[in-house]
C-alpha positions, -999 to +999 in steps of 0.1 A: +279-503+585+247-510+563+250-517+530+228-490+519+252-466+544+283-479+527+270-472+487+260-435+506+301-441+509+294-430+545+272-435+577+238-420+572+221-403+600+190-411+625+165-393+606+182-403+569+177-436+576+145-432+591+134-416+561+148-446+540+125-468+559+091-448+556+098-438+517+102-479+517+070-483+539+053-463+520+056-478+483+054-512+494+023-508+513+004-482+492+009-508+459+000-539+476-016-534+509+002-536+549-004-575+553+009-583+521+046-565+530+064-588+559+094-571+575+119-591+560+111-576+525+108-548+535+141-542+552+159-563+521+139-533+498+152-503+521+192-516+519+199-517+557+204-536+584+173-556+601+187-544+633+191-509+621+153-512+611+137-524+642+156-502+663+136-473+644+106-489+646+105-525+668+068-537+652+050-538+619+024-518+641+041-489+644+060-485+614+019-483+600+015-461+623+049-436+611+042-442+581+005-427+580+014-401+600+040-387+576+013-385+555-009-371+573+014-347+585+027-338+549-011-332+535-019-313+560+013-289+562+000-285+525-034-268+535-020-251+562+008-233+542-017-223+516-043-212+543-016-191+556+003-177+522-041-162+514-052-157+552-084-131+535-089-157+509-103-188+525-120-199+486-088-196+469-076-221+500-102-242+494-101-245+457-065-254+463-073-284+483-092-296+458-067-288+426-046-307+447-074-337+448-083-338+415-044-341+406-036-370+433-067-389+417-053-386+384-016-392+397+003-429+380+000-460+405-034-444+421-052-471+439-069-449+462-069-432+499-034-446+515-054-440+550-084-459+541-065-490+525-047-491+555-078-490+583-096-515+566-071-543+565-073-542+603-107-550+626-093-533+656-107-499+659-077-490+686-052-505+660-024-480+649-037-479+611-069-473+623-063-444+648-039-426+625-067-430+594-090-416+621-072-387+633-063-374+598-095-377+587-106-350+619-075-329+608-082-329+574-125-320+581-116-297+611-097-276+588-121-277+557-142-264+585-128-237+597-120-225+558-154-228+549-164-205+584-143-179+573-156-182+534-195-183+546-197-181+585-202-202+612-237-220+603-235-219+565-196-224+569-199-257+591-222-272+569-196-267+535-169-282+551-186-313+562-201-316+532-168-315+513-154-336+532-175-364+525-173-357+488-134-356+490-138-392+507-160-406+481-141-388+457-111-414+465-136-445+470-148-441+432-119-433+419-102-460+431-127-481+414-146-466+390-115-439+374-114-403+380-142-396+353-165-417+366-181-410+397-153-393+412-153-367+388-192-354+397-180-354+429-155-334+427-177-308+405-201-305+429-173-295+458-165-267+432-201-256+428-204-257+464-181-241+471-190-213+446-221-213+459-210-203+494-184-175+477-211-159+462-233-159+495-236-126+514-226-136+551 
């Protein structure tokens, strides 16, 4: 038994200790980066066995991998459940997204986009970090998109969501350097007004 599964004063399941080893995953390499975390840290950090680990997930590569698309899949859930609990109010969607933004920018520890930090350490294009940072990044425009579409139609609409996109990636890029009242911040007010804009458009 691990130790972390004895102090748990039992054996914890498949997906418990899966879950141990992303949460892990995920502090390590958010605060100081994918190649500066080797596997033997990080299973001493997540209290189990190294054999317990790399049965869950046998290379570096693909706990990455996991551990972005968690992420991703969490975000994304986010937008989707609050696109769903307004389906006639696509702005009150959008504006949501970017409360939720303009709070992560501001959050303790922020060091900027967890999908971005993790691309670039890698030159690979086909690497795991950089498909997963690739794919969310279509998930998260694709559904900006079709928000915008049904806020200002399909030419007008199209052209919002790619345009707050970008500013919700450069958003995190200044932010991470520059604070969220620098840069960021104009950013970030210009989504609004955008968006407004668009609200306030007869389609």
């Amino acid at each position: 038994m691990d130790v972390a599964e004895a102090r748990a004063g039992g054996r914890l399941t498949r997906a418990e200790r899966s879950d141990r080893v992303l949460d892990t995953a995920a502090r390590l390499f958010y605060r100081r980066g994918v190649h500066e975390v080797g596997m033997d840290e990080l299973v001493r950090e997540t209290g189990l066995g190294k054999a317990t680990v790399y049965r869950l997930y046998p290379t570096k590569d693909a706990l990455v991998a996991a551990y972005l698309n968690r992420l991703a899949g969490r975000i994304l859930a986010e937008i989707d459940g609050d696109a769903a609990a307004h389906p006639d109010e696509p702005a009150r969607a959008l504006a949501q997204v970017l409360d939720a933004i303009e709070i992560d920018l501001r959050r303790e520890g922020f060091r900027g986009c967890a999908f971005n930090n993790a691309s670039i350490e890698f030159d690979d294009p086909h690497h795991p970090a950089r498909v997963e940072a690739r794919e969310y990044r279509q998930q998260l425009a694709s559904r900006l998109v079709d928000l915008s579409v049904a806020l200002a139609g399909p030419g007008p609409g199209e052209i919002l969501g790619r345009r707050l996109a970008v500013l919700i990636d450069g958003a995190y890029t200044s932010a991470s350097h520059l604070g969220p009242d620098g840069p960021a911040a104009d950013g970030m007010s210009l989504a609004r007004w955008l968006l407004a804009s668009a609200g306030e458009r007869p389609r």
